[in-house]
TORKOL-4160 file (C-alpha; in steps of 0.2 Angstrom, whole numbers, padded with zeros to 4 digits, m for minus):
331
<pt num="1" X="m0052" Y="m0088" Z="0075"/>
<pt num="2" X="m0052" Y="m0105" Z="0066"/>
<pt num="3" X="m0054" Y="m0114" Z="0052"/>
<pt num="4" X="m0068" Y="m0128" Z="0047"/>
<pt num="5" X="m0065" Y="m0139" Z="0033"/>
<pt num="6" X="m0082" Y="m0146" Z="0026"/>
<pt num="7" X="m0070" Y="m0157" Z="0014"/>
<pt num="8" X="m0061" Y="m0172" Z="0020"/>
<pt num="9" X="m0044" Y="m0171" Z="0011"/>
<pt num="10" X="m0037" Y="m0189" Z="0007"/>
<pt num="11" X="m0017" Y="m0183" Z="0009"/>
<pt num="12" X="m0023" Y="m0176" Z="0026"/>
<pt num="13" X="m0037" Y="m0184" Z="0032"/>
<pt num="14" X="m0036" Y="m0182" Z="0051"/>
<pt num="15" X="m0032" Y="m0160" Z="0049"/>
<pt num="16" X="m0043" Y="m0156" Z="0036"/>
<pt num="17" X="m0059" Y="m0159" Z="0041"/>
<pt num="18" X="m0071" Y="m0151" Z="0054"/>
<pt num="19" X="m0063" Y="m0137" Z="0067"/>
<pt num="20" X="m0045" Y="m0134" Z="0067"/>
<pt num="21" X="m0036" Y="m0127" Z="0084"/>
<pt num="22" X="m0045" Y="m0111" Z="0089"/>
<pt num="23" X="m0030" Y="m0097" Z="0089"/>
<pt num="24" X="m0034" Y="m0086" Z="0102"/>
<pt num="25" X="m0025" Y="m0068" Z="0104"/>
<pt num="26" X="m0028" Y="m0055" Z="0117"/>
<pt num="27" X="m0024" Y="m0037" Z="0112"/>
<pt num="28" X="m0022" Y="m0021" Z="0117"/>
<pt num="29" X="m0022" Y="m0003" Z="0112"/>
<pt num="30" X="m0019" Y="0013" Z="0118"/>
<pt num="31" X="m0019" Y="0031" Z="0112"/>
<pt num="32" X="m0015" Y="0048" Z="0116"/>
<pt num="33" X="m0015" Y="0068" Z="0111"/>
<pt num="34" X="m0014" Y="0084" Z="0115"/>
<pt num="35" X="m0016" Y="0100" Z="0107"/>
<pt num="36" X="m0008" Y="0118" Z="0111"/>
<pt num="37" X="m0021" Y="0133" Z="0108"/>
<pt num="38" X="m0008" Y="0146" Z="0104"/>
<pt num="39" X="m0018" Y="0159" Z="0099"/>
<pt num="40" X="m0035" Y="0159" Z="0088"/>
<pt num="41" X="m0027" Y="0155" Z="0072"/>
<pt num="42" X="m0014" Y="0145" Z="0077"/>
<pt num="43" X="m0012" Y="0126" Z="0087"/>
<pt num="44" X="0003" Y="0114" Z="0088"/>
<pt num="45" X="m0003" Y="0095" Z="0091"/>
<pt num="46" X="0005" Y="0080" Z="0096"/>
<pt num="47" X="0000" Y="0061" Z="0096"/>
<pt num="48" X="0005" Y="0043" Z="0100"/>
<pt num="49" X="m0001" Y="0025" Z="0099"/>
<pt num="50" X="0004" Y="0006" Z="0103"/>
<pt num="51" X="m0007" Y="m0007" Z="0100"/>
<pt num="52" X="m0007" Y="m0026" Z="0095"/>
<pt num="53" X="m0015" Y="m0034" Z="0083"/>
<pt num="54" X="m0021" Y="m0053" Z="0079"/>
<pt num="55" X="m0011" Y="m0061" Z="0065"/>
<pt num="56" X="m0023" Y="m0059" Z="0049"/>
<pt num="57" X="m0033" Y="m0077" Z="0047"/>
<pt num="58" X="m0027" Y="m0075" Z="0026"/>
<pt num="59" X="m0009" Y="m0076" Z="0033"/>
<pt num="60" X="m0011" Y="m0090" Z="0046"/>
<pt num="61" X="m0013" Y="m0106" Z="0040"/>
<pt num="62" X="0001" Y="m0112" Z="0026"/>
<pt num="63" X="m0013" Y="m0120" Z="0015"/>
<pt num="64" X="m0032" Y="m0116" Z="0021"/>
<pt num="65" X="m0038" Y="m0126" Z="0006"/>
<pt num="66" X="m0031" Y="m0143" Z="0010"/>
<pt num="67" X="m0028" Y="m0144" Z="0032"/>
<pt num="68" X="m0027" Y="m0133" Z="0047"/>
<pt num="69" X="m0008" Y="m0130" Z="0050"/>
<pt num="70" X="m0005" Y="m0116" Z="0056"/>
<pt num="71" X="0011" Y="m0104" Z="0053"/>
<pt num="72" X="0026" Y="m0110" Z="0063"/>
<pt num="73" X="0030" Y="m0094" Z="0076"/>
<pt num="74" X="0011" Y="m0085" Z="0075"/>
<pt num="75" X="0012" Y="m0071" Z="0087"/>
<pt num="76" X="0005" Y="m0055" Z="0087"/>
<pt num="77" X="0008" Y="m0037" Z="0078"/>
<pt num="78" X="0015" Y="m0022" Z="0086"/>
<pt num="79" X="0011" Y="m0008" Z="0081"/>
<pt num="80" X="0019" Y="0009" Z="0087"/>
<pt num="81" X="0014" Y="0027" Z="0081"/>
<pt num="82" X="0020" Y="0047" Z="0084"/>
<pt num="83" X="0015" Y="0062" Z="0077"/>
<pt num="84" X="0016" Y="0081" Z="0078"/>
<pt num="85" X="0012" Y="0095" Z="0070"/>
<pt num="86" X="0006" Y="0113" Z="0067"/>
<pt num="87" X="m0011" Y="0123" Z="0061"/>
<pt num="88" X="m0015" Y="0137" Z="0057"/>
<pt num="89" X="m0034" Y="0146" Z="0053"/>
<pt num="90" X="m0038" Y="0162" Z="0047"/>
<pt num="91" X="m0049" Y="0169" Z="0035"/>
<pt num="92" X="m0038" Y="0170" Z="0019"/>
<pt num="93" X="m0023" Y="0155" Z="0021"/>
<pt num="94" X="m0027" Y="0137" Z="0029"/>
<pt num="95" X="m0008" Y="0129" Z="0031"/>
<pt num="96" X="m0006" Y="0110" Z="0043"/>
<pt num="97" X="0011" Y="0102" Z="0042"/>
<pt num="98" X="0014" Y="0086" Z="0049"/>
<pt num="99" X="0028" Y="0073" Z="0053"/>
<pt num="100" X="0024" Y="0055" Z="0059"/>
<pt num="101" X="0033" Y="0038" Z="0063"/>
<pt num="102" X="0026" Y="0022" Z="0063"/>
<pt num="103" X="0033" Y="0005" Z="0066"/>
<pt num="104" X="0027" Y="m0012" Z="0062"/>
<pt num="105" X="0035" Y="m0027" Z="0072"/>
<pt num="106" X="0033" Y="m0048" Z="0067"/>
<pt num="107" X="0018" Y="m0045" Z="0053"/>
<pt num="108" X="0016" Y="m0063" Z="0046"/>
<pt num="109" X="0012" Y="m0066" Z="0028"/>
<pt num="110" X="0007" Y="m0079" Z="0016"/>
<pt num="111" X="0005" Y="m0081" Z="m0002"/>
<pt num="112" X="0005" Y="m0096" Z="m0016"/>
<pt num="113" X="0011" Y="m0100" Z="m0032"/>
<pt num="114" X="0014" Y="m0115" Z="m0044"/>
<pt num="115" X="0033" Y="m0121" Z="m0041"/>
<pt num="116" X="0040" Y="m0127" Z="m0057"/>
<pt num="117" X="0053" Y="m0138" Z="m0052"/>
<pt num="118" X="0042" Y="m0147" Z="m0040"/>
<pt num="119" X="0026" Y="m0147" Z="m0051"/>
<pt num="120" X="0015" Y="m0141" Z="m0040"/>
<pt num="121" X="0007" Y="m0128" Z="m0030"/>
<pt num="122" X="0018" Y="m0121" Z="m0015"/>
<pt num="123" X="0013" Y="m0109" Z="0000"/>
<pt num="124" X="0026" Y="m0097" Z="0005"/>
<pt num="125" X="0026" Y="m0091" Z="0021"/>
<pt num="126" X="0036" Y="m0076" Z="0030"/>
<pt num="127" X="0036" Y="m0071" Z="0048"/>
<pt num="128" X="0047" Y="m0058" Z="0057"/>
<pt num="129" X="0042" Y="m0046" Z="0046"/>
<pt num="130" X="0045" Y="m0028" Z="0053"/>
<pt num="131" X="0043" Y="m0011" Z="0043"/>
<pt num="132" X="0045" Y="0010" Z="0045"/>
<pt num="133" X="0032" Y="0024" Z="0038"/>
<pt num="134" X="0040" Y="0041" Z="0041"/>
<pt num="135" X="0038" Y="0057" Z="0030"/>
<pt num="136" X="0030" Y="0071" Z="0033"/>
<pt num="137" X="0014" Y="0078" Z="0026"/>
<pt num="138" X="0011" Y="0099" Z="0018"/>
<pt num="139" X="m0007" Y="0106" Z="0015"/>
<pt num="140" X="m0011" Y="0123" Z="0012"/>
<pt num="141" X="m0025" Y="0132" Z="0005"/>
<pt num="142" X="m0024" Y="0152" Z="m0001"/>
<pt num="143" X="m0040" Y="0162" Z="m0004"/>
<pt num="144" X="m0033" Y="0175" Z="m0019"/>
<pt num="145" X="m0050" Y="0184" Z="m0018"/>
<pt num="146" X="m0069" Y="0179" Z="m0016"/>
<pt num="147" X="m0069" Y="0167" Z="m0030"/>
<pt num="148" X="m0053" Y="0161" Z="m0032"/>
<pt num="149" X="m0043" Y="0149" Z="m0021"/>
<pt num="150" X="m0025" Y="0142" Z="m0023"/>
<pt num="151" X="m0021" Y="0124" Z="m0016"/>
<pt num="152" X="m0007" Y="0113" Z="m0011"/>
<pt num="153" X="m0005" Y="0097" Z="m0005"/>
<pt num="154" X="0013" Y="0087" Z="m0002"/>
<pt num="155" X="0016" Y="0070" Z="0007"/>
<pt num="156" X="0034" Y="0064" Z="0007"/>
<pt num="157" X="0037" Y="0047" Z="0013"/>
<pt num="158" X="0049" Y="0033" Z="0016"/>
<pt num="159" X="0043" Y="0016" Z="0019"/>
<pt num="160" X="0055" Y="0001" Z="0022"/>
<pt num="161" X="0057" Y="m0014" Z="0029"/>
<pt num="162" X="0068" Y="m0018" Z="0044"/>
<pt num="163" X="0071" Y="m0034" Z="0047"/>
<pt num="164" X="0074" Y="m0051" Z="0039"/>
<pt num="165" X="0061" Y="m0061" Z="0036"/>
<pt num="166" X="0061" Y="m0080" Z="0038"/>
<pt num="167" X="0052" Y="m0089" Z="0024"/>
<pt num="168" X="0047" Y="m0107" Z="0026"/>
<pt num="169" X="0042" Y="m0117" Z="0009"/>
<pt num="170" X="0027" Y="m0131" Z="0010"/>
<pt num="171" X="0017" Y="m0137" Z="m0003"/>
<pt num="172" X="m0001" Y="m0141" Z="m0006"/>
<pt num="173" X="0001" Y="m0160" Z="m0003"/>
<pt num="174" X="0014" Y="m0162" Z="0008"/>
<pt num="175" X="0015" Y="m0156" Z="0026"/>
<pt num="176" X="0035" Y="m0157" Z="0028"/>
<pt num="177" X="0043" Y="m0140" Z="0029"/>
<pt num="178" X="0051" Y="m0140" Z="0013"/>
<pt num="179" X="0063" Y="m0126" Z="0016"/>
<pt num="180" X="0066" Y="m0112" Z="0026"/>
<pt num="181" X="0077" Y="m0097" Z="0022"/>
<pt num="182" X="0083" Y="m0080" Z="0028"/>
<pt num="183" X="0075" Y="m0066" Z="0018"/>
<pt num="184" X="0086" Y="m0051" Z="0013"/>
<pt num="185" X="0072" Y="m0040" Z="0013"/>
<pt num="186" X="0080" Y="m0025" Z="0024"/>
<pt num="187" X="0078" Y="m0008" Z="0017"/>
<pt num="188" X="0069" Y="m0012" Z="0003"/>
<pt num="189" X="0054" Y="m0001" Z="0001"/>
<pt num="190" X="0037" Y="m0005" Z="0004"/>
<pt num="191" X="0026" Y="m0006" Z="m0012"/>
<pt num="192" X="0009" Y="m0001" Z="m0014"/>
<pt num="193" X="0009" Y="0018" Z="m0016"/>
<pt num="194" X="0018" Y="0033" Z="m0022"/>
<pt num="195" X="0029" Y="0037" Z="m0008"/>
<pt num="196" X="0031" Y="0056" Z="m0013"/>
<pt num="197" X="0016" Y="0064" Z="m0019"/>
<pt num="198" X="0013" Y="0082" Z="m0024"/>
<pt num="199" X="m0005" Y="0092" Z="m0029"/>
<pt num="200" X="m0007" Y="0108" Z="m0034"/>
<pt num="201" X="m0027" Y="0115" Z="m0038"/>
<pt num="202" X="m0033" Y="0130" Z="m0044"/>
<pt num="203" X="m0052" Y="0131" Z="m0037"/>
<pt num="204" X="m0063" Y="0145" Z="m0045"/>
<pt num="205" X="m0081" Y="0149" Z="m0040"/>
<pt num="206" X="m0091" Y="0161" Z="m0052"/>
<pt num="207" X="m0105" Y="0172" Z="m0047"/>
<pt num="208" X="m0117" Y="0165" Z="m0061"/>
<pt num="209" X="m0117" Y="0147" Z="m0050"/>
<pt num="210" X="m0104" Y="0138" Z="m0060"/>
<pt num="211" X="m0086" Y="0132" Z="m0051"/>
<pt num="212" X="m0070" Y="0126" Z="m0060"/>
<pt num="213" X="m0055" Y="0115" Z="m0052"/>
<pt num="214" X="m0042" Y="0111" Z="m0059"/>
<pt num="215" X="m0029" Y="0098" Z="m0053"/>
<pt num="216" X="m0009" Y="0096" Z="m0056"/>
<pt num="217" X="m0003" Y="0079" Z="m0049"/>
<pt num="218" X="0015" Y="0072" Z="m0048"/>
<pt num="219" X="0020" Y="0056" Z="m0042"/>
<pt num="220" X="0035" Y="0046" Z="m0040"/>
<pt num="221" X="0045" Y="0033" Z="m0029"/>
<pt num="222" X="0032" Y="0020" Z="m0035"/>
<pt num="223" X="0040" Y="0006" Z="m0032"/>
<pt num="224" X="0037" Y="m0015" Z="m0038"/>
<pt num="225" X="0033" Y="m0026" Z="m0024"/>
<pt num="226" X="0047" Y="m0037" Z="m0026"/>
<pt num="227" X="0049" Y="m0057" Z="m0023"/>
<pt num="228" X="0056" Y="m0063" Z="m0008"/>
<pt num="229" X="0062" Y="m0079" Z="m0015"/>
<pt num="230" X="0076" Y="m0070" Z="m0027"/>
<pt num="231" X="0080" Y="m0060" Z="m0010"/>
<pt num="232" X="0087" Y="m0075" Z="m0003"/>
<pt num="233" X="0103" Y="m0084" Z="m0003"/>
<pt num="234" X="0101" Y="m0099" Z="m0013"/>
<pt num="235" X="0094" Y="m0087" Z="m0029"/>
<pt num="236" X="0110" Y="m0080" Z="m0032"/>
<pt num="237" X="0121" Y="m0092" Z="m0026"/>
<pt num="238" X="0133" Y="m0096" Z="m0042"/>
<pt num="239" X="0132" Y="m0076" Z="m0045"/>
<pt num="240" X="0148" Y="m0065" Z="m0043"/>
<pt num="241" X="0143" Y="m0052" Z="m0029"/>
<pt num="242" X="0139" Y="m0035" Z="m0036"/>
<pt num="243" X="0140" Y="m0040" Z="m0056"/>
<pt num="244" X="0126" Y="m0040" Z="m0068"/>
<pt num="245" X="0118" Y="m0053" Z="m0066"/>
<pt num="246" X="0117" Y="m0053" Z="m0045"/>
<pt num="247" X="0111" Y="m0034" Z="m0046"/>
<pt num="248" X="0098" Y="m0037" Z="m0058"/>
<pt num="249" X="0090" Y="m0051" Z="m0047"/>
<pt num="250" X="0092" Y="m0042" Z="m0029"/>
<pt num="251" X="0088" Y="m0023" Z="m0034"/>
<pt num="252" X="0070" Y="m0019" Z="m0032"/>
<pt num="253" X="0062" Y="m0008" Z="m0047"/>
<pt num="254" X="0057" Y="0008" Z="m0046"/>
<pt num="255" X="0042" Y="0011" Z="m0058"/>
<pt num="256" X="0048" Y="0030" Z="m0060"/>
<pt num="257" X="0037" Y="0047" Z="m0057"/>
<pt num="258" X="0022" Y="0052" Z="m0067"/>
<pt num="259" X="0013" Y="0069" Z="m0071"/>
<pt num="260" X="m0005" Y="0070" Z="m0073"/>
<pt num="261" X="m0020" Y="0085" Z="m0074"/>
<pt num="262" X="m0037" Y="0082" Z="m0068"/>
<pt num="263" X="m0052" Y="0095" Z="m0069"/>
<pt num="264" X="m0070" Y="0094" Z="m0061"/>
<pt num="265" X="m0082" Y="0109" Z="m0065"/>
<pt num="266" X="m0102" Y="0113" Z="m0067"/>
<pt num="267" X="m0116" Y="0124" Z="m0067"/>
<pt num="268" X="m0132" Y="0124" Z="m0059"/>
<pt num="269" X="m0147" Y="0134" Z="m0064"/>
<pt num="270" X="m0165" Y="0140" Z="m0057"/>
<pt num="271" X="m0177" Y="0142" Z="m0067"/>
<pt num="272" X="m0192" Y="0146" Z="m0057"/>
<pt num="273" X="m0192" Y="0134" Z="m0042"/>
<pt num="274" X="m0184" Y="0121" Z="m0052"/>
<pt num="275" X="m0163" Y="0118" Z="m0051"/>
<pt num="276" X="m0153" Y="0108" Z="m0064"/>
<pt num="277" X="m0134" Y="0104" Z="m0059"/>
<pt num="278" X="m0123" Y="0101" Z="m0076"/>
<pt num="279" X="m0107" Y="0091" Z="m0067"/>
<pt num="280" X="m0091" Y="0088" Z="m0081"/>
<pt num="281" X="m0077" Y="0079" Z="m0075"/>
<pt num="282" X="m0059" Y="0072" Z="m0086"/>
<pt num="283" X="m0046" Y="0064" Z="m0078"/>
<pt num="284" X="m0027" Y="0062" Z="m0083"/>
<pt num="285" X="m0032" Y="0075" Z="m0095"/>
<pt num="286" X="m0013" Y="0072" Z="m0105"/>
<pt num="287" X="m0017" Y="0055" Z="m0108"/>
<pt num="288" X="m0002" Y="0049" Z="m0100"/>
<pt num="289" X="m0003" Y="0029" Z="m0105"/>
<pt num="290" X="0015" Y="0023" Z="m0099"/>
<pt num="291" X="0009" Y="0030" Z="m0080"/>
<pt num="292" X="0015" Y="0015" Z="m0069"/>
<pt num="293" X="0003" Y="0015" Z="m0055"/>
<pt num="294" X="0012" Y="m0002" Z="m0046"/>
<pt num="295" X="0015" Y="m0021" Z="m0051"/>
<pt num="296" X="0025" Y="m0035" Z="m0044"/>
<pt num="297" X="0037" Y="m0048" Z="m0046"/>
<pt num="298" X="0031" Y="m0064" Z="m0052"/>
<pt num="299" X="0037" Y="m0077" Z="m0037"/>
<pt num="300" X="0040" Y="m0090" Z="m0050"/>
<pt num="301" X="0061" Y="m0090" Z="m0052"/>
<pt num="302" X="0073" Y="m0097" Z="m0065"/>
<pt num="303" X="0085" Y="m0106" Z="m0051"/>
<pt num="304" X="0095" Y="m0115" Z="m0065"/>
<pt num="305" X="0100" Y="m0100" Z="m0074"/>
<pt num="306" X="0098" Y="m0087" Z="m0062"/>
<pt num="307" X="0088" Y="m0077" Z="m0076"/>
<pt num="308" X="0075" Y="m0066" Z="m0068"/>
<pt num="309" X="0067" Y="m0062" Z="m0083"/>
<pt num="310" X="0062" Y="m0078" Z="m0085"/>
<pt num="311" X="0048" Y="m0075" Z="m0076"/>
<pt num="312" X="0044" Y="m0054" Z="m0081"/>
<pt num="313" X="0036" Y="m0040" Z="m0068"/>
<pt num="314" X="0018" Y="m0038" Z="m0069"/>
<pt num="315" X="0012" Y="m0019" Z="m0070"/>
<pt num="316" X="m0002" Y="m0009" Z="m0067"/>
<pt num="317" X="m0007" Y="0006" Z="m0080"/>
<pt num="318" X="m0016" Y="0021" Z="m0075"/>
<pt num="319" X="m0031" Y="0023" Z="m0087"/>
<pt num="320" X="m0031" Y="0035" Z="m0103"/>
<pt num="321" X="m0040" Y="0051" Z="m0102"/>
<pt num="322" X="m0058" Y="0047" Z="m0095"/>
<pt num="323" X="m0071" Y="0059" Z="m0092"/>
<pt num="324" X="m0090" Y="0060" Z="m0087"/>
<pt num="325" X="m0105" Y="0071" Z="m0088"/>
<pt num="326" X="m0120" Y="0073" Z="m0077"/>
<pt num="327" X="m0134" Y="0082" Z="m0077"/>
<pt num="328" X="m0148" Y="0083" Z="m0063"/>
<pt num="329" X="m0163" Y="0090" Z="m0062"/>
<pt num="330" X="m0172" Y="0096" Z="m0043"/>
<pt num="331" X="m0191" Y="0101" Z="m0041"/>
C-alpha cells in the first residue's frame, strides 16, 4: 500500500505530493482442527491458528494529510489462536462450552489530537503493542415442552495488554520526532466491549401461530479506553507514587455492569390464501438511561497541574426504551 498526495504541502514540499514509498508485506496464515465424534450426541473439538497481518494503512503514516512518513519500526502483526471445547445434541438440551486464547504481537496504532501547549495539531503514534483475549464461552438451550424453550448464553473474558508500548510524538507541521516515551500500558484492559456477558431467554411458541421471547441481559467489566499519554512517565512525574492524585491519573475506569430486558414477539394469520405477520419488538424494556455502553479518555492532559479532569471522559449511553411494530401482509 501507499499514499498519493494530490496536494502539494508548502512545509513538506518534496514528501507530500505524488506516490509515497510503497510498503510491501508478505503474509502468511495457517489454520487447523479437529473434532472427536464421541457418540451421536456428543463431540469434543479443538482448534489453532497463526497468521500475520499488514500493518492497517490508518495506522501507518504519522500524518497522511500533510506527507508520507511512515511509522518508525512498521512490521507486521502476529496473530496466534487455540481453542477447544465440548457439544452436545439431542432432542431436548443443546449445551457447547468453549475456552480459547488468542495473542496479538507488535499492533501499530495512530491517532491525533490538538496539543495545547504546542497549539497545534499532533499525531501520536504507538508500536509494540501486544494484547491477550482468554475467557471461556457457555451456551445452552433446554426444550421444557413442545412450546416452550429455556436459554442460556455466558461469555467470560479477559482482555489485556502485555507489553509496553512506545509512543513517538509529531506534529502536523513539523517532521522532527518531537518525543518518544515508554507507555505503561501493561495489563490494562482492552476497551471496546463488555468483557463478562450473561443472557438468559425464555422462547415460547403458541399453537394459534404467535411466538413470545423474552431476553434477560447483564453486562459488566466495560471498561473506558484509556489515554496512553497519562500512562507515561513524564504525566505524573511531580506526583507521590501510590497517592491521590497519581492513582487518579494511571487507574483505568471501569464503566460498571448493567441489567437490561428485551422481548421480540408476533402473530401471523391466514385468511384464505392470504398471511399477515404482526412483529412487536421493545428493547431495554426497564429504561435503564445511566447503562454505560463505553467511552474514552480525552488525550488532551493538564501537564502543569497534573489534573486529569481537566480534560473529562467521554461516554456512550445505551438508548432509553425503544420499540417497533410491523406488520406485513403476503398474497
Amino acid at each position: 500500500f501507499w499514499r498519493t498526495g494530490n496536494v502539494k504541502n508548502g512545509k513538506f514540499p518534496d514528501s507530500s505530493f505524488g506516490e509515497s514509498e510503497k510498503q510491501d508485506f508478505f503474509n502468511v496464515g495457517l489454520k487447523g482442527g479437529a473434532t472427536y465424534k464421541i457418540d451421536g450426541r456428543n463431540y469434543v473439538y479443538a482448534s489453532g491458528e497463526y497468521l500475520t497481518r499488514a500493518p492497517f494503512f490508518r495506522n501507518s503514516f504519522v500524518s497522511p494529510r500533510t506527507r508520507n512518513q511512515v511509522v518508525p519500526g512498521l512490521t507486521d502483526e502476529k496473530i496466534s489462536s487455540v481453542e477447544g471445547g465440548y457439544l452436545m445434541r439431542s432432542p431436548v438440551l443443546k449445551a457447547r462450552a468453549t475456552a480459547y486464547y488468542t495473542t496479538f504481537k507488535d499492533q501499530t496504532q495512530t491517532r491525533g489530537f490538538f496539543h495545547d501547549d504546542l497549539e497545534s495539531f499532533v499525531n501520536y503514534s504507538m508500536t509494540g503493542i501486544d494484547k491477550e483475549h482468554k475467557g471461556i464461552e457457555l451456551a445452552m438451550e433446554g426444550k421444557v415442552n413442545s412450546a416452550l424453550t429455556l436459554i442460556g448464553v455466558a461469555s467470560l473474558g479477559e482482555y489485556i495488554y502485555t507489553s509496553r508500548p512506545t509512543a513517538i510524538t509529531t506534529q502536523d507541521n513539523n517532521a522532527e520526532i518531537l518525543d518518544e516515551d515508554v507507555v505503561y500500558a501493561k495489563n490494562f484492559y482492552v476497551p471496546g466491549t463488555p468483557q463478562k456477558a450473561l443472557t438468559g431467554a425464555i422462547n415460547y411458541r403458541g399453537k394459534e401461530y404467535w411466538f413470545a421471547n423474552v431476553n434477560f441481559n447483564y453486562f459488566d467489566d466495560i471498561w473506558i479506553d484509556f489515554n496512553p499519554v497519562r500512562r507515561t512517565q513524564s504525566a505524573v512525574e511531580g506526583t507521590v507514587l501510590g497517592s491521590e492524585n497519581y492513582n487518579e491519573i494511571v487507574n483505568q475506569e471501569n464503566a460498571g455492569s448493567a441489567f437490561t430486558i428485551d422481548f421480540f414477539g408476533g402473530k401471523s394469520f391466514k385468511i384464505n390464501n392470504n398471511f399477515i405477520y404482526l412483529n412487536i419488538g421493545v428493547s431495554n424494556i426497564l429504561n435503564n438511561e445511566t447503562f454505560k455502553t463505553g467511552g474514552y479518555e480525552q488525550l488532551r492532559y493538564d501537564f502543569e497541574d497534573k489534573d486529569p479532569n481537566s480534560f473529562a471522559p467521554k461516554y456512550f449511553y445505551s438508548f432509553g426504551t425503544n420499540y417497533f411494530i410491523n406488520l406485513s401482509f403476503r398474497h
